[in-house]
C-alpha positions as CSV (number, residue, x, y, z in Angstrom):
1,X,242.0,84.8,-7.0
2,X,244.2,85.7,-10.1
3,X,245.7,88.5,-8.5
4,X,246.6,86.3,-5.3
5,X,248.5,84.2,-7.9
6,X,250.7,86.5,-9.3
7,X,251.2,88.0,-5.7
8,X,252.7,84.3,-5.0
9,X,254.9,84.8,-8.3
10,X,256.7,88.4,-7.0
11,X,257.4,86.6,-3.4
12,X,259.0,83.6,-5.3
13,X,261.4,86.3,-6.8
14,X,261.7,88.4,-3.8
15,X,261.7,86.3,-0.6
16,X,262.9,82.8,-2.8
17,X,261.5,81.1,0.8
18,X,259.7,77.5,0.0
19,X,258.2,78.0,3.4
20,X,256.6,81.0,2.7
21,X,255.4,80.1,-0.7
22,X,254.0,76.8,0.6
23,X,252.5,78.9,3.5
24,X,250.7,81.5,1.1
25,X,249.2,78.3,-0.8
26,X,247.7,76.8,2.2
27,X,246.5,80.4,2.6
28,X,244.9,80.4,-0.4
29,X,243.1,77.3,-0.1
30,X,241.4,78.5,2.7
31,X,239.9,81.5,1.3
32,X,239.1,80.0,-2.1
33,X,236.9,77.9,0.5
34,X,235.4,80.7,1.9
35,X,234.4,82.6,-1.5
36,X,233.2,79.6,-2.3
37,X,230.6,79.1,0.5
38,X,229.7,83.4,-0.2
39,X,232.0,85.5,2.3
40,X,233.9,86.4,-0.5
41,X,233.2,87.2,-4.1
42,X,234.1,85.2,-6.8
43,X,233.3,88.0,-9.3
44,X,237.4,88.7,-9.6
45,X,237.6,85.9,-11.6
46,X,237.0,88.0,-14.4
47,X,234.9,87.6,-17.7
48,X,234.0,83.6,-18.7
49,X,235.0,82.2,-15.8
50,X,233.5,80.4,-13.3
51,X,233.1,77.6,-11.0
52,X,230.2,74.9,-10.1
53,X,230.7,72.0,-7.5
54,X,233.3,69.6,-10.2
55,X,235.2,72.6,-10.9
56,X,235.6,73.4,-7.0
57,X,237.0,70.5,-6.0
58,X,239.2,69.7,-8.7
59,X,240.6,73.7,-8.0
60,X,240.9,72.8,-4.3
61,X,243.1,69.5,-5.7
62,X,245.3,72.1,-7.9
63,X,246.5,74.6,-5.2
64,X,246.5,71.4,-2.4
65,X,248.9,68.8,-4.6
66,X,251.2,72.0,-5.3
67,X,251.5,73.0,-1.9
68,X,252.6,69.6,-1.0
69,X,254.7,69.7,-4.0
70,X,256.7,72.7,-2.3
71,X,257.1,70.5,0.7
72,X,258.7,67.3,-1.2
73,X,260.4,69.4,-3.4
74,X,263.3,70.4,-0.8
75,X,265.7,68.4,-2.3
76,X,265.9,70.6,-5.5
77,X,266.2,73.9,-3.1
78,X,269.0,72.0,-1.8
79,X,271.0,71.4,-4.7
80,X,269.9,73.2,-7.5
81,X,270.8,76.7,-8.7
82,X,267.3,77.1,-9.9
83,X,265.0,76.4,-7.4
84,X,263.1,80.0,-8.1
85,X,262.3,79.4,-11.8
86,X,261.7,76.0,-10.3
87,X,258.4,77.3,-7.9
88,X,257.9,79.7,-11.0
89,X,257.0,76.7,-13.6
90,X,254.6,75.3,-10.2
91,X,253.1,78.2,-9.9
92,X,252.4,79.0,-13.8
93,X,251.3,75.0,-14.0
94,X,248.9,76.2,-11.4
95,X,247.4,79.1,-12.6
96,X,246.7,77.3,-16.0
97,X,245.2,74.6,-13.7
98,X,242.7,77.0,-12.2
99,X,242.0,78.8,-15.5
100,X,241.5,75.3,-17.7
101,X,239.2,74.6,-13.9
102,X,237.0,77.9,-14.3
103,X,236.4,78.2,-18.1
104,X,232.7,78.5,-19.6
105,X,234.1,78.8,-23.2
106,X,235.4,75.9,-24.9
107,X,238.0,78.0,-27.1
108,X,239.4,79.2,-24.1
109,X,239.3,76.0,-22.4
110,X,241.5,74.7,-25.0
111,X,244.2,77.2,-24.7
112,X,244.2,76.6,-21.1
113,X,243.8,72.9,-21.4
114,X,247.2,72.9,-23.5
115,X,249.0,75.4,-22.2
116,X,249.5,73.0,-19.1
117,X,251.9,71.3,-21.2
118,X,254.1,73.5,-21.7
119,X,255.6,73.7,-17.7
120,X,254.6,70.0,-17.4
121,X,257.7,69.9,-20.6
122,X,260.1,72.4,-19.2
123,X,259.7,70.2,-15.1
124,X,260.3,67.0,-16.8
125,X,263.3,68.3,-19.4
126,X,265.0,70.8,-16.5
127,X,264.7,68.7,-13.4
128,X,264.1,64.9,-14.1
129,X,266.8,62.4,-13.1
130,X,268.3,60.3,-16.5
131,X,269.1,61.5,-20.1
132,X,265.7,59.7,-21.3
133,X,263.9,62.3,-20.1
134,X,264.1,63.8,-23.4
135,X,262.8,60.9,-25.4
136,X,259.8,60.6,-22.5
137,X,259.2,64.5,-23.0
138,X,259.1,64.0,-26.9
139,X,257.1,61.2,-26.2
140,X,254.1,63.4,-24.3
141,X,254.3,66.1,-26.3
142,X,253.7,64.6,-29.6
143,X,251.0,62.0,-27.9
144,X,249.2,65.0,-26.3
145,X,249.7,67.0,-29.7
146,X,248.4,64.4,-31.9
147,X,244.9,64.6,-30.0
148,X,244.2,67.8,-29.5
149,X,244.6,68.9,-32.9
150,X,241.6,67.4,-34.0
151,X,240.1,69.1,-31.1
152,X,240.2,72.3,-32.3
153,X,239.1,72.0,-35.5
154,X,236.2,70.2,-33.7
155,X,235.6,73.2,-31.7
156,X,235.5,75.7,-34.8
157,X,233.2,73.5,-36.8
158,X,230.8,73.7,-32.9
159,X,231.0,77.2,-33.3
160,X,229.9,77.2,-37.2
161,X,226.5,75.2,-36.2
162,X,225.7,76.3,-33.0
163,X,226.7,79.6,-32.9
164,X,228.2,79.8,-29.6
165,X,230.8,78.1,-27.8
166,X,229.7,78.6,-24.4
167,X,229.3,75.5,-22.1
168,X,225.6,74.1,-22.0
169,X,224.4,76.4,-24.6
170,X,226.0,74.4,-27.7
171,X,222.8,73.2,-29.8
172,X,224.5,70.1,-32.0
173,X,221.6,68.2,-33.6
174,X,222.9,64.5,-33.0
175,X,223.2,61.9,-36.3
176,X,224.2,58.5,-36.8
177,X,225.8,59.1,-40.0
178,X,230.2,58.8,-40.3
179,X,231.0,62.8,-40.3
180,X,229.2,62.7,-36.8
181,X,230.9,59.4,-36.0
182,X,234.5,61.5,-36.9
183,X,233.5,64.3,-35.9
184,X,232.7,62.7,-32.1
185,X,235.7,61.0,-32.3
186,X,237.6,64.1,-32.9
187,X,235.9,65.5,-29.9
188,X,236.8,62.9,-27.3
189,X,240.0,61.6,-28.4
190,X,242.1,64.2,-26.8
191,X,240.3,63.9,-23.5
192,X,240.9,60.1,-23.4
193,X,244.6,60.2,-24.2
194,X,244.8,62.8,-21.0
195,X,243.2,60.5,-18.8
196,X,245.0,58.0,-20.0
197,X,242.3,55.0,-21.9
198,X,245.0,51.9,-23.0
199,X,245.9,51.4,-25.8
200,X,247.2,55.3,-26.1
201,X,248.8,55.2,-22.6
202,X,252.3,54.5,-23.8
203,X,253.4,58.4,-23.0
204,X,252.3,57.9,-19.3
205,X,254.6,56.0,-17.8
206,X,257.6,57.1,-19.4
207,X,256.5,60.5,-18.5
208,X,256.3,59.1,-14.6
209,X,259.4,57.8,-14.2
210,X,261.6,60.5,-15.8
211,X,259.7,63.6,-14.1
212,X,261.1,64.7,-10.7
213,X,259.3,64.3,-7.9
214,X,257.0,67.3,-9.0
215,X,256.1,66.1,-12.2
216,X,254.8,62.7,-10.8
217,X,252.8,64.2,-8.2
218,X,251.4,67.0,-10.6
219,X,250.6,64.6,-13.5
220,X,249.1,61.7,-11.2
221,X,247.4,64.5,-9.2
222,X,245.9,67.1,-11.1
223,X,247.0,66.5,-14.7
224,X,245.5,63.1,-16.1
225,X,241.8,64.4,-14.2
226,X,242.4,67.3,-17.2
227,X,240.9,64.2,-19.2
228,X,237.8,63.4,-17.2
229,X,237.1,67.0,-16.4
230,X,237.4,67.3,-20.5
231,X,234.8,64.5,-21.2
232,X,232.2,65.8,-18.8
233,X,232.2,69.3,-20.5
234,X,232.2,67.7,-23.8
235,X,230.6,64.6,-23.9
236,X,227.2,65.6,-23.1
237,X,226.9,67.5,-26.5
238,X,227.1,64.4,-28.5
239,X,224.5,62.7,-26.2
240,X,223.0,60.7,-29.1
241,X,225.9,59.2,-30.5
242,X,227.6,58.9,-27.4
243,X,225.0,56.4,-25.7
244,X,225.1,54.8,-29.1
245,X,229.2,54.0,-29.1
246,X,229.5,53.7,-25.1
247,X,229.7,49.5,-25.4
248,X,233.3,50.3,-27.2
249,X,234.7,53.1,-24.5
250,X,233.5,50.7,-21.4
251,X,234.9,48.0,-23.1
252,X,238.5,49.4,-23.5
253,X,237.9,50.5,-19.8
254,X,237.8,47.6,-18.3
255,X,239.4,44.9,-20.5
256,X,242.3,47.7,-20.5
257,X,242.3,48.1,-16.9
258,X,242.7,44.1,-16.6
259,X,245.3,43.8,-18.7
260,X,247.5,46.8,-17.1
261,X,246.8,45.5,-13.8
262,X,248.7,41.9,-15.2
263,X,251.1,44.2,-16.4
264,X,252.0,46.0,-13.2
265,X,252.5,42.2,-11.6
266,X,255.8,42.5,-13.8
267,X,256.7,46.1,-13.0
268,X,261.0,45.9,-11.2
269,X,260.3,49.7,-10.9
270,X,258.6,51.5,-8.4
271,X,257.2,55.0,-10.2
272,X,256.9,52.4,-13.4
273,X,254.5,50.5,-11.5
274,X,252.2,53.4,-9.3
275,X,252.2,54.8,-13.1
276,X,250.5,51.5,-14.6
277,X,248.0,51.6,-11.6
278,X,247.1,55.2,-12.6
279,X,246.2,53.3,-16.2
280,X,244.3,50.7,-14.5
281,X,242.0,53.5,-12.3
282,X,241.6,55.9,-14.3
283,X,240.1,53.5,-17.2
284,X,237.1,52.8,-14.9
285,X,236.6,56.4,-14.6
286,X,236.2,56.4,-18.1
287,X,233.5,53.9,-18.0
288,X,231.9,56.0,-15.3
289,X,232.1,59.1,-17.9
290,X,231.0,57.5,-20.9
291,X,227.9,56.0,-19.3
292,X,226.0,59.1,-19.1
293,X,224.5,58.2,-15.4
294,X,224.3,59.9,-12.0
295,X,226.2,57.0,-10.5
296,X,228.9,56.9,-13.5
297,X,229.2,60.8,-12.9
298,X,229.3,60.8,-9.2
299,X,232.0,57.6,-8.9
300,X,234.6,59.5,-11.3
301,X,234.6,62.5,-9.9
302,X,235.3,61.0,-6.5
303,X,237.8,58.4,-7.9
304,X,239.6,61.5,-9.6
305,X,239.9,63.3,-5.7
306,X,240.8,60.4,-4.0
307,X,243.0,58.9,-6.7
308,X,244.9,62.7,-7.3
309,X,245.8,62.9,-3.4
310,X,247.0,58.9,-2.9
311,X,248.4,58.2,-6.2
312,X,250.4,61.6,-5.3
313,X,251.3,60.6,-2.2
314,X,252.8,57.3,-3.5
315,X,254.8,58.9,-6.0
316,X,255.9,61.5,-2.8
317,X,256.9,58.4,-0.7
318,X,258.8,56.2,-3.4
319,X,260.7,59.4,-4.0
320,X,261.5,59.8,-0.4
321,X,263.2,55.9,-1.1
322,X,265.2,57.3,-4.2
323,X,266.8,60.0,-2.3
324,X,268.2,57.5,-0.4
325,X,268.5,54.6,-2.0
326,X,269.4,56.2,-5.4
327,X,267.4,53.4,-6.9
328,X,264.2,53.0,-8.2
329,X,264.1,49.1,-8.4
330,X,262.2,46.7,-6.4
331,X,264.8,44.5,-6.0
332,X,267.5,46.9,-4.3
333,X,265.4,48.9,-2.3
334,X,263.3,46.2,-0.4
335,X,263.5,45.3,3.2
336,X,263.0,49.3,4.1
337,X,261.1,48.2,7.3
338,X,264.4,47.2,8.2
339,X,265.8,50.7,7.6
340,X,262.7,52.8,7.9
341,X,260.3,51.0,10.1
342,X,258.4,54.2,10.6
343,X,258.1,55.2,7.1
344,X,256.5,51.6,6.9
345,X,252.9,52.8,8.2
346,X,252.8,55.1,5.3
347,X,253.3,52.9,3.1
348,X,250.7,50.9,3.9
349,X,248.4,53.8,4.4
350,X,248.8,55.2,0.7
351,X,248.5,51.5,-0.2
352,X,245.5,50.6,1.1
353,X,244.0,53.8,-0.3
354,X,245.6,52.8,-3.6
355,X,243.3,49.3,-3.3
356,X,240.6,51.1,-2.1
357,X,240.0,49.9,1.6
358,X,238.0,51.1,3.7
359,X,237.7,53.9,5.3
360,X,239.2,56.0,1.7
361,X,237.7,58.0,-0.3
362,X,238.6,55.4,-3.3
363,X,236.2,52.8,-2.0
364,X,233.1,55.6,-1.9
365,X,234.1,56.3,-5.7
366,X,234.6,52.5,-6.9
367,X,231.2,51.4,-5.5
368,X,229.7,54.0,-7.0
369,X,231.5,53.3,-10.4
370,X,231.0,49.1,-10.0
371,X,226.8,49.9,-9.8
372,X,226.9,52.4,-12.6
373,X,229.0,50.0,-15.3
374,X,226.8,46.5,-13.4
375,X,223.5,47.4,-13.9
376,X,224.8,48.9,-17.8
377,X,225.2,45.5,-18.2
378,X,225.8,42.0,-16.1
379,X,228.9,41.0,-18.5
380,X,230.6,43.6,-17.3
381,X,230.4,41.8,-13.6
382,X,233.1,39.8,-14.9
383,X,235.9,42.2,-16.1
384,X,235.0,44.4,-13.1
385,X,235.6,41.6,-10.5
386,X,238.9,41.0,-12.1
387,X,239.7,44.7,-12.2
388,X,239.4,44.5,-8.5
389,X,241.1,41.5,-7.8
390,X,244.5,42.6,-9.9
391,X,244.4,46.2,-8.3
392,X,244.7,44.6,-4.6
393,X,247.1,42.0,-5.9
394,X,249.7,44.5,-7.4
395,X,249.1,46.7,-4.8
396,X,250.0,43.9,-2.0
397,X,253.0,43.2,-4.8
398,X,254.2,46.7,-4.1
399,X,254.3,47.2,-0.8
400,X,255.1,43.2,0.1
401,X,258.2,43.6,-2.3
402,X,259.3,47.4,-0.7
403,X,258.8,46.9,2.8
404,X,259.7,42.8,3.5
405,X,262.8,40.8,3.0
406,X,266.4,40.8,3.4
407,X,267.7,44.7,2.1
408,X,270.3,45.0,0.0
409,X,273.9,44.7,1.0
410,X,275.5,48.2,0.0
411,X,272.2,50.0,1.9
412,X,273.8,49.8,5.4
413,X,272.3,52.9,6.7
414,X,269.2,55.9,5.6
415,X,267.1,58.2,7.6
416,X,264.4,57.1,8.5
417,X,262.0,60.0,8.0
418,X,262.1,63.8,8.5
419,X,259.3,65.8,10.1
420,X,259.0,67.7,6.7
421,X,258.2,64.4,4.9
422,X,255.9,63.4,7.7
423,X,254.0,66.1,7.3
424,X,253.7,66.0,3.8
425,X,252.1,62.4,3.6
426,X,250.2,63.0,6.6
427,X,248.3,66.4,4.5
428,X,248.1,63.3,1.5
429,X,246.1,60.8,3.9
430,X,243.9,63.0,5.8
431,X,241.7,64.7,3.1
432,X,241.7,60.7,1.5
433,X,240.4,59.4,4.9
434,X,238.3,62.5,6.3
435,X,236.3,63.4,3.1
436,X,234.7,60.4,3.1
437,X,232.7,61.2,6.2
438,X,230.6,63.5,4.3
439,X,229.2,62.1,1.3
440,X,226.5,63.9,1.0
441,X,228.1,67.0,-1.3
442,X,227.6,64.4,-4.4
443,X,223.8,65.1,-4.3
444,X,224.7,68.5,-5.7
445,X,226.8,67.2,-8.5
């Protein structure tokens, strides 16, 4: 698969054809499918790598979000002089996707885990849209930095008790004392400013709304599930302590969740606001996570797949408005039924998927994640509902406020949609709405 990779790299160089590069990713979707399923070997992977069923489909996720990247990324090919090294940092964002996605080693997880950063950085400083990208790159960097310090050091003093670093063969002898208590913390703290929990969320949204189009859709699709994908590999080794400090995780989960779902309700931007609902979600996965049960474990994973392809997908379509709007605000770029009345479907679409209506994949992974943190405890019923409640209310705030009312009175006239863009939203709603119909691939989870 590696060598596939850096076949896509020499064609960026050589051909410099989006289509073709797109094209070739599609490609290799398919037949990471097939040597998944056994007609082809997976043995090319190379030494400590490897994939089970999480890993598979959050690689699937990877090459699918930056295929569809490629396609809502013509603007750039348009108007930039680099639009090569442009496909170069998605590709190399990719490949440290798949290799973070196939570790068995938790040393080499890390390098892989942080060496996303570095092309996440280089998207948001070379191609976002104001001067604050700076401070919002600053800003993630330093946040993400901060954790993951602590994490190595972690890792070293795993290796210096157990011996080994491999996944499922560390041996750590749970306590209750405060070096296991720091030591845990240390462990998980990284992983839950990824994903983002609240309270350390601050980078996210600043991140969002000064990243080009790319950037969104690769940190709402594939990057902030780095996080959960972190806690299951980790977690699990401080099993004791972990059950004993969930209360405080679920906790910030859901009372976090509530309060960034108020928040949203007062969002005038439009990436500002998909952002905060990224907070809101991906807090109840971390309840799920930190729960230690099948249902808990299940509902993540298939919030993290259904929330990567519609939150991406929102952030493709509000884009779409920008580049013709030039405006990011609520205010100036409502009324689009009136100027895109078949972009209007979508909208509501990736909206309802964002709420989790039926038939999406969200609403499979919420129930799943409402029994898991309900029968933990019946308080919880209480913090959940709400949870719910605000996630349909700013949801119906964004598309209400985007798609009705008078339009603004320097907009006079836009296209109304491209087949390109078509097709990109329609390969965002069809795995959210057809994956659903086979639920049965969590039993091997």
């Amino acid at each position: 698969m590696l060598k596939y990779l850096f076949a896509v790299v020499m064609m960026i160089f050589m051909v410099r054809s989006w289509v073709v590069v797109q094209g070739v990713l599609y490609i290799m979707v398919f037949v990471f499918s097939l040597s998944v399923v056994g007609q082809f070997s997976l043995a090319g992977l190379g030494v400590g790598l490897g994939v089970d069923l999480i890993s598979y489909v959050l690689i699937l996720l990877s090459f699918w979000v930056v295929a569809l990247i490629v396609g809502s990324s013509q603007k750039i090919y348009e108007t930039s002089n680099f639009s090569a090294m442009f496909l170069f940092m998605n590709i190399v964002l990719l490949l440290s996707l798949i290799m973070t996605f196939s570790c068995t080693d938790y040393l080499l997880f890390y390098v892989c885990f942080e060496s996303s950063l570095i092309p996440t950085l280089i998207l948001i400083l070379g191609w976002g849209y104001q001067p604050e990208r700076l401070q919002a790159g600053v800003y993630m960097l330093f946040y993400t930095l901060f954790a993951s310090l602590p994490l190595l050091v972690s890792f070293f003093v795993m290796y210096s008790v157990s011996n080994s670093l491999v996944f499922k063969l560390v041996d750590v002898i749970s306590g209750v004392g405060l070096n296991y208590l720091v030591w845990y913390l240390c462990s998980i703290f990284a992983f839950v400013v990824k994903l983002p929990m609240f309270v350390v969320h601050l980078w996210l949204p600043k991140a969002h709304v000064e990243a080009p189009v790319a950037g969104s859709m690769i940190l709402a699709g594939v990057l902030l599930k780095l996080g959960g994908y972190g806690i299951i590999r980790v977690a699990p080794v401080f099993l004791g302590i972990g059950c004993m400090f969930s209360w405080i995780w679920v906790s910030l989960g859901v009372i976090g969740g509530v309060i960034v779902g108020v928040m949203c309700l007062r969002q005038v931007d439009m990436k500002a606001l998909i952002a905060y609902s990224s907070v809101a979600h991906m807090g109840l996965v971390m309840c799920g996570l930190m729960l230690f049960s099948w249902w808990g474990l299940t509902g993540a994973v298939v919030v993290m797949i259904g929330h990567g392809l519609c939150s991406s997908g929102l952030f493709c379509i509000a884009n779409m408005v920008y580049e013709r709007v030039s405006s990011r605000s609520l205010s100036v770029s409502k009324g689009l039924m009136n100027l895109m009345p078949s972009m209007a479907l979508w909208w509501f679409l990736l909206s309802a998927g964002n709420m989790a209506a039926p038939p999406t994949l969200n609403l499979l992974g919420e129930i799943s994640l409402i029994i898991s943190v309900v029968s933990w405890s019946k308080v919880s019923c209480v913090g959940v509902g709400l949870l719910s409640f605000f996630s349909a209310c700013y949801t119906l705030y964004l598309f209400s406020m985007s798609q009705h009312g008078k339009f603004f009175s320097s907009v006079y006239s836009c296209c109304s949609g491209q087949v390109r863009e078509y097709l990109v939203l329609f390969l965002h709603w069809v795995p959210l709405n057809i994956l659903i119909l086979k639920p049965g691939f969590l039993m091997y989870l």
